[in-house]
C-alpha positions as CSV (number, residue, x, y, z in Angstrom):
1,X,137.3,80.1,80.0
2,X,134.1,80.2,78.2
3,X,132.1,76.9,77.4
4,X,132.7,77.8,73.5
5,X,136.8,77.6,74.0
6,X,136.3,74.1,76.0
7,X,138.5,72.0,73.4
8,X,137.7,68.6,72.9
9,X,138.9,65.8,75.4
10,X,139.3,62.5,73.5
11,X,139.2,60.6,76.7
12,X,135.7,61.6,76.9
13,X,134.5,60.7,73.2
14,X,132.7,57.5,74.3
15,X,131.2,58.7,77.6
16,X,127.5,59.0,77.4
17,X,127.1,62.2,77.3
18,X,129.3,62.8,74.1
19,X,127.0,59.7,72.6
20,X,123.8,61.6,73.3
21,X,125.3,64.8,72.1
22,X,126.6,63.8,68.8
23,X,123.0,61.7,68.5
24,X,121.5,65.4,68.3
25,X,123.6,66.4,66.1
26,X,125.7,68.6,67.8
27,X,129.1,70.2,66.5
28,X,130.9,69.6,69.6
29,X,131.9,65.6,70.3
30,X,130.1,66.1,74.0
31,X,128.1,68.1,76.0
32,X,130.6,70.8,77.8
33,X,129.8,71.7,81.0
34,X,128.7,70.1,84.1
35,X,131.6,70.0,86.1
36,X,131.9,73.4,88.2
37,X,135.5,74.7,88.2
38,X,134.5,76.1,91.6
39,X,132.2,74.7,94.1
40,X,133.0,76.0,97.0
41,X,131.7,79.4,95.7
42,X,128.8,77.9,93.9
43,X,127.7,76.5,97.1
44,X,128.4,79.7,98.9
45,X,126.2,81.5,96.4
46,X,123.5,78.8,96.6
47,X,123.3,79.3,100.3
48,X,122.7,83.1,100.1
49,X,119.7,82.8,97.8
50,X,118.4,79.7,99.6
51,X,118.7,82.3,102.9
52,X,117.4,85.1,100.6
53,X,113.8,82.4,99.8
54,X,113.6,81.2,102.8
55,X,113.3,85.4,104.3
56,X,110.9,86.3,101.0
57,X,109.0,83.2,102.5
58,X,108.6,84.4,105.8
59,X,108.1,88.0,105.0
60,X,105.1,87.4,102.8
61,X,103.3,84.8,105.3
62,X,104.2,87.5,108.3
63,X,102.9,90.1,105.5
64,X,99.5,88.3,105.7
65,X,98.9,88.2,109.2
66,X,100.3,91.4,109.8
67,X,97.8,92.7,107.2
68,X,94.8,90.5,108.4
69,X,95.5,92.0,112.3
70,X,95.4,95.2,110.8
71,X,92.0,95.0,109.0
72,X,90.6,93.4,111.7
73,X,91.4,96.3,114.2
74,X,89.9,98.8,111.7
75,X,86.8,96.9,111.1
76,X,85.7,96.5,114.3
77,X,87.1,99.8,115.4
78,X,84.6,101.5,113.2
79,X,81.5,99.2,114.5
C-alpha cells in the first residue's frame, strides 16, 4: 500500500504530527509514514549497505597505501 492510499486514522488527528502537518497546510490530516510495516527487513537491508561502507572505506584507504608503496618502488627503482 502506497503512502497516497494511507486513509485517514481519526485516532491520530490530535497527535503532533497531524498538528504540524495541517499547520503547513497539508491536504492530508497528518504526516503518513514513519512507522515501517517491516523492520526486520529494513534492518537487514541497513546492515548490507552499512557492510557495503564500511568495505568502500577500507578499500579506498588500502587503495592509498597500496598506491603510495607502488610509487615509491618506481621512484627509487629508477634512481
Amino acid at each position: 500500500m502506497s503512502v497516497e492510499q494511507l486513509p485517514p486514522d481519526p485516532d491520530r488527528y490530535d497527535d503532533p504530527r497531524a498538528e504540524l502537518a495541517r499547520a503547513r497546510g497539508l491536504e492530508a490530516p497528518y504526516i503518513p509514514g514513519g512507522e515501517d510495516p517491516e523492520p526486520e527487513a529494513a534492518q537487514r537491508e541497513d546492515r548490507f549497505y552499512g557492510r557495503l561502507l564500511i568495505i568502500m572505506v577500507v578499500a579506498i584507504i588500502l587503495g592509498g597505501f597500496v598506491l603510495g608503496i607502488i610509487y615509491n618502488a618506481l621512484v627509487t627503482a629508477t634512481r
